[in-house]
Every structure is written in C-alpha cells, then in structure tokens.
C-alpha positions as CSV (number, residue, x, y, z in Angstrom):
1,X,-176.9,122.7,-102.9
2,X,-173.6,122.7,-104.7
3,X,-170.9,120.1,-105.4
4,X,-167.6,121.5,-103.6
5,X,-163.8,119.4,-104.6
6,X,-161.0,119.6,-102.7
7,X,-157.7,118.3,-103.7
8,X,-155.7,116.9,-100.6
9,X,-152.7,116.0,-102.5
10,X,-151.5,112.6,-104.1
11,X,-154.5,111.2,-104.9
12,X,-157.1,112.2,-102.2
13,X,-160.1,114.3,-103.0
14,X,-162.7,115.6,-100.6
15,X,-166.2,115.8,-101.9
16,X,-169.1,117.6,-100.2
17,X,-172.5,117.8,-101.4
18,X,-175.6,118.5,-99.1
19,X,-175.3,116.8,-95.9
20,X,-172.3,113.6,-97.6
21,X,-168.5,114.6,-96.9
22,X,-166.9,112.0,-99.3
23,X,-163.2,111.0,-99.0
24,X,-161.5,109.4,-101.7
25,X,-158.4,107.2,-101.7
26,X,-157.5,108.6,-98.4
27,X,-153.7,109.0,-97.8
28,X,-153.0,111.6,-95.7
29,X,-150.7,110.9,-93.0
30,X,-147.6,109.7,-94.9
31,X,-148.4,112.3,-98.0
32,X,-145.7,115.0,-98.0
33,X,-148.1,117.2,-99.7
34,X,-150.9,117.0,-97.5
35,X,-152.0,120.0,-95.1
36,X,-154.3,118.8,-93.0
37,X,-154.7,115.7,-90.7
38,X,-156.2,112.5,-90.7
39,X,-157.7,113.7,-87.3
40,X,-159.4,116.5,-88.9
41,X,-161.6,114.6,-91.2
42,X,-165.1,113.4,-90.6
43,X,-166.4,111.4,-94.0
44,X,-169.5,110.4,-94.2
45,X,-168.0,107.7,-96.9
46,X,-165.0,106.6,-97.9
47,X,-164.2,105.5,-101.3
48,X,-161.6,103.3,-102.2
49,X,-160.3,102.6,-105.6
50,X,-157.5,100.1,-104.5
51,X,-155.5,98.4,-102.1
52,X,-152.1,100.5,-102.8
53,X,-150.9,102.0,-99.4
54,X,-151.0,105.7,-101.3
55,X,-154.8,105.2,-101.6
56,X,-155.9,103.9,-98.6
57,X,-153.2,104.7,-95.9
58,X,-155.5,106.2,-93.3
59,X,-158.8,104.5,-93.9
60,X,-159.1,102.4,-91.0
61,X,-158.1,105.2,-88.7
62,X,-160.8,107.2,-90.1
63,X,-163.6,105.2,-90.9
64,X,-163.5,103.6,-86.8
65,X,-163.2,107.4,-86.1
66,X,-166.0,108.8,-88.3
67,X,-168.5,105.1,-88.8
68,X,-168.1,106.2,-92.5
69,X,-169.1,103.7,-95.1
70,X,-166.4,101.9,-96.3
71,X,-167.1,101.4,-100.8
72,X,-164.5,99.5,-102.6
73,X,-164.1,96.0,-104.1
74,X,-165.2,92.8,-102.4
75,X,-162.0,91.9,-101.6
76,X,-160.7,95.4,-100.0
77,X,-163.5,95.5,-97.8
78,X,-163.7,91.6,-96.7
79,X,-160.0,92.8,-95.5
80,X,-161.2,95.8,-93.9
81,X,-163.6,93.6,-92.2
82,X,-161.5,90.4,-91.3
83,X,-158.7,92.3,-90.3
84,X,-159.2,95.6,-88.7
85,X,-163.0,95.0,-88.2
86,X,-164.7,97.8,-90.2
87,X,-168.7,97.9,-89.9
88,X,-170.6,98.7,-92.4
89,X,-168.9,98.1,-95.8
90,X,-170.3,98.1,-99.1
91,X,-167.8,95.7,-101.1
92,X,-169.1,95.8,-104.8
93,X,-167.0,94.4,-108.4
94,X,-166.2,95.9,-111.9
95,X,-169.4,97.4,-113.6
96,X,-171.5,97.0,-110.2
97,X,-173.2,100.3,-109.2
98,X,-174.5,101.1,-105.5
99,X,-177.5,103.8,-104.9
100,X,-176.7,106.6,-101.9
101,X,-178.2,109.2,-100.2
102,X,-176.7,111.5,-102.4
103,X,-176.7,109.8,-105.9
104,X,-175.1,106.9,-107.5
105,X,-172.1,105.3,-107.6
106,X,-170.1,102.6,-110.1
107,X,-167.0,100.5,-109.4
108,X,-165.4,101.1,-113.0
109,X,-162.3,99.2,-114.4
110,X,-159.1,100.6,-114.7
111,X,-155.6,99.0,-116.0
112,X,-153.0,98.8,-112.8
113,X,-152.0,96.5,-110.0
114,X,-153.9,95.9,-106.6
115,X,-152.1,95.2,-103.8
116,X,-152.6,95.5,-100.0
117,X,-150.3,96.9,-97.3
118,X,-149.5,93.5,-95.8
119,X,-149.3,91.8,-99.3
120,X,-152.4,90.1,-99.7
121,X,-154.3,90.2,-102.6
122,X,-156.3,93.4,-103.0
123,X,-158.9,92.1,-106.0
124,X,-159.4,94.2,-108.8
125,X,-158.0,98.0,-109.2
126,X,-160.9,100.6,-110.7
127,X,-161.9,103.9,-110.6
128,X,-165.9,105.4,-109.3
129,X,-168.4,107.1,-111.7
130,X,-170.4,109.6,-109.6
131,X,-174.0,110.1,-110.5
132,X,-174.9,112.9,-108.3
133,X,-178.6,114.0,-107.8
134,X,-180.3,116.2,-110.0
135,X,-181.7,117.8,-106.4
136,X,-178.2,118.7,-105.4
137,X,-178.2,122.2,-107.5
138,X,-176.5,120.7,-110.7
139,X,-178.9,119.0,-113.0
140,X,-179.3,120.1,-116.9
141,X,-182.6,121.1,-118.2
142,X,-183.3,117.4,-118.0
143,X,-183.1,117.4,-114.8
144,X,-180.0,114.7,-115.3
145,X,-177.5,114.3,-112.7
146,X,-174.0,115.4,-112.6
147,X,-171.4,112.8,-113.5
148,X,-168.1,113.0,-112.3
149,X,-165.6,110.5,-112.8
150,X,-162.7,109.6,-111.0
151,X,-160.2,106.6,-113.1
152,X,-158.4,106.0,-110.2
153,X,-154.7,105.1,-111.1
154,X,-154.6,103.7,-114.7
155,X,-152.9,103.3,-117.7
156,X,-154.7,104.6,-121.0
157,X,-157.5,101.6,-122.1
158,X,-159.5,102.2,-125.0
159,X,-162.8,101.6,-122.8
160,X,-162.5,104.5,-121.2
161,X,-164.8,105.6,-124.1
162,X,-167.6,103.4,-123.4
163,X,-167.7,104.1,-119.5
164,X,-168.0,108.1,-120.2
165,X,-170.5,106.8,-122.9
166,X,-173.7,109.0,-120.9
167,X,-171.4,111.9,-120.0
168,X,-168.9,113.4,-117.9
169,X,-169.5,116.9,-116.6
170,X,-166.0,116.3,-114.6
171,X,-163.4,114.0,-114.8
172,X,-160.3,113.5,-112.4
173,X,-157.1,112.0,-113.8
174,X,-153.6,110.6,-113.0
175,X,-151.0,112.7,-114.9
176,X,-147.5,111.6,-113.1
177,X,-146.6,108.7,-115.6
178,X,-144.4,105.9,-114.2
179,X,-146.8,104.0,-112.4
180,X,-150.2,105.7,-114.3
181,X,-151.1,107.2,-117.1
182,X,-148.4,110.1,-118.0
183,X,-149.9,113.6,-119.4
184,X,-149.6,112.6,-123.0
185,X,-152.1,109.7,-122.6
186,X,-154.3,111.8,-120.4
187,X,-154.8,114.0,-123.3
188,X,-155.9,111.1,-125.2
189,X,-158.2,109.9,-122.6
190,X,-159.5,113.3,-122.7
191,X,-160.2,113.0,-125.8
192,X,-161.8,109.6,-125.5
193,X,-163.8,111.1,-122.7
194,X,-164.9,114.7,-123.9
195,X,-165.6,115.8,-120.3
196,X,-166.8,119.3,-120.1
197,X,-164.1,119.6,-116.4
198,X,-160.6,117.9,-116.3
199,X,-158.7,117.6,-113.0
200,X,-155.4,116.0,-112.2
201,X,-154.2,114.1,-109.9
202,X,-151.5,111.0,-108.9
203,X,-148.4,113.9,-109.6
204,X,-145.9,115.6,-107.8
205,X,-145.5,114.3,-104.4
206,X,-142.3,112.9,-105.2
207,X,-139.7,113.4,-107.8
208,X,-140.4,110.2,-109.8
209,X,-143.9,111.5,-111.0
210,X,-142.9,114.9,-111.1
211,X,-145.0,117.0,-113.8
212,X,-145.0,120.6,-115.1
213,X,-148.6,120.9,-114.8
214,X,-149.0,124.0,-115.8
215,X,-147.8,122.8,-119.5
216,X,-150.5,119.7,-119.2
217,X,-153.0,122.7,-118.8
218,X,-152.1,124.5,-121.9
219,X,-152.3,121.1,-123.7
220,X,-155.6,120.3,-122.5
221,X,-156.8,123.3,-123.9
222,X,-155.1,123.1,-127.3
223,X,-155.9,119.5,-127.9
224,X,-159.6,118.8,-126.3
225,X,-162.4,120.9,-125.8
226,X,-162.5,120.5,-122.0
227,X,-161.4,123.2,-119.4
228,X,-159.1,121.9,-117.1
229,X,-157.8,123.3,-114.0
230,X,-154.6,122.3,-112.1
231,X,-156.2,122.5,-107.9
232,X,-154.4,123.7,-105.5
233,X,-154.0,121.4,-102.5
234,X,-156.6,122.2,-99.8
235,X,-158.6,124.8,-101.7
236,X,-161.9,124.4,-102.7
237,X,-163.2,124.1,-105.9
238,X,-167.0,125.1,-106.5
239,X,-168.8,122.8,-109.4
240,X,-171.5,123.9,-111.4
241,X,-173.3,123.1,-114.1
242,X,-171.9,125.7,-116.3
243,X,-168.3,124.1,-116.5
C-alpha cells in the first residue's frame, strides 16, 4: 500500500492510505479553486487544524454525511458536539498524540489565531504530525514509519525544529504570506525542518496571498536540500519512500 496526496486547493488535502481517506482542513464549497464537491467526499477522518472558516467550512456537512472521525482541539470539537451534534470526536491539545488504524497522529503548535465561524473561541491553532505505518509500503530499512507533517497556518517559530526533530519524509507548508508564513520564511522553516518532500499550500485563491510558485520552487531547491513540488489541484500525488 502506498500513501496517495491530493491537493484540493486553499488548504485542503486528501490523504489515502490502505482502507483511511483522510481530509484535511476541509473547505471546499466556498473555495474558488476547488473542483470537486463536498458531496463527493467520503473521509474516513477529518482533521482539523483550526477553527477559521477556510479550514473547516464543510466539516459538519461531511462528517454527518460520511460518520468520519472528527480530530482537532478540545475546544473545536466540544463545538462540533454542542452545537451541530457531531459523534464521535477525538478532541486532543498541543503535544498530545492519538493512535489510528492507520498510524499516529500529533496535535503540534503553530503561531496564528483560532477563531470559529460564529465567533466563539476556537482554543488553540496547530498543525498534525502524521506517523504513518511502516505496513502501509513506506517504511525505511528500519522499518520506521513515514512522517509527514502538515504546520497548518503559521507564522515561522523557531520550534519548528524540535517538532521535525525524528524526521520528516514530507512536509506541507503555507506559502501566501499575509496571514501565514510568506515563501521567504518557508525557506527558512525548510531549512529548520530538512524534510526530504516540500509541499505548499494556503496560496493563491485570492489575490491577497497571491504567489509565483513556481519561483518558491526554484528557491527551495537552491537553498535546502528538499525536493519540492508545486500540486496541482485535484491531481494525485503518489509518495514513496524514495522522495
């Protein structure tokens, strides 16, 4: 079994591996860059990183549709919960990790603001650390899982060194500036990182993070030792453990 990522614009990222269909920050509906619809997709979780409308638009919808497991902080899912009466939520806090079928998964920090669509408080922002099972087709000669972390939207913290501390085989990142992390700091966090895989993500859906990726590519590979790959939005990207 491989490990198969699929950009669906903004900040949303499809993740299948064996029999989990992973959806993170789902925005979908409202997302003038997105190609398919919320209807279409069928997670088997649903990862949250904060309580922003861009990241988390179309959860309910989907997770009453789907009975995906709802992972994001305690607060974001006591709303889900409360509110619009989503079962089965695994609310967790910065540094906390939570074992799944397919692997591991950690609630990491990350330096932004948390807010949710009806202006309650949305606790603290973060990103996920994926430990994915050796058994899933991607482990070293160790037999060590793959790692791949998402930072969720954040500004450039040194820490960023000392969660990446074990290794990152992939790493997604916000790029658009203004309200993350702009290309020059991801090059730093790169750097801080060392990840052998560098995605983007948070840029160009509207003019105000507008980003010439192709430029952030070229500076990746000038400046870091990572291979970095702009996606295109709704086609799939094939890990393996040769990247």
């Amino acid at each position: 079994m491989a490990i198969e990522v699929t950009w669906l614009g903004h900040s949303t990222w499809w993740i299948e591996t064996g029999e989990a269909k992973i959806l993170l920050d789902p925005f979908i509906g409202d997302n003038p860059s997105a190609k398919v619809a919320p209807t279409s997709l069928n997670p088997t979780h649903i990862l949250i990183s904060h309580g922003h409308y861009d990241h988390l638009a179309d959860a309910v919808e989907i997770a009453r549709r789907s009975n995906a497991t709802v992972i994001s902080n305690y607060e974001i899912v006591t709303w889900l919960e409360s509110k619009h009466e989503i079962q089965g939520c695994i609310g967790m806090n910065l540094g906390g990790k939570t074992r799944l079928p397919f692997g591991t998964v950690q609630f990491t920090p990350a330096v932004h603001s948390s807010s949710l669509p009806d202006g309650s408080y949305g606790g603290a922002c973060g990103g996920f650390l994926f430990g994915f099972n050796a058994a899933n087709g991607m482990a070293t000669e160790d037999a060590l899982p793959y790692n791949l972390y998402y930072t969720g939207d954040t500004a450039l913290f040194s820490d960023l060194k000392l969660i990446a501390r074990n290794g990152v085989d992939c790493l997604i990142i916000p790029i658009g500036d203004l309200y993350t992390m702009g290309p020059a700091e991801s090059i730093e966090a790169i750097q801080m990182i060392c990840p052998k895989l560098v995605l983007p993500t948070h840029y160009n859906t509207w003019p105000p993070i507008a980003q010439d990726v192709a430029a952030w590519v070229n500076a990746v590979h000038e400046r870091t030792n990572a291979r970095a790959i702009a996606p295109v939005v709704n086609r799939v990207l094939r890990l393996d453990g040769s990247v």
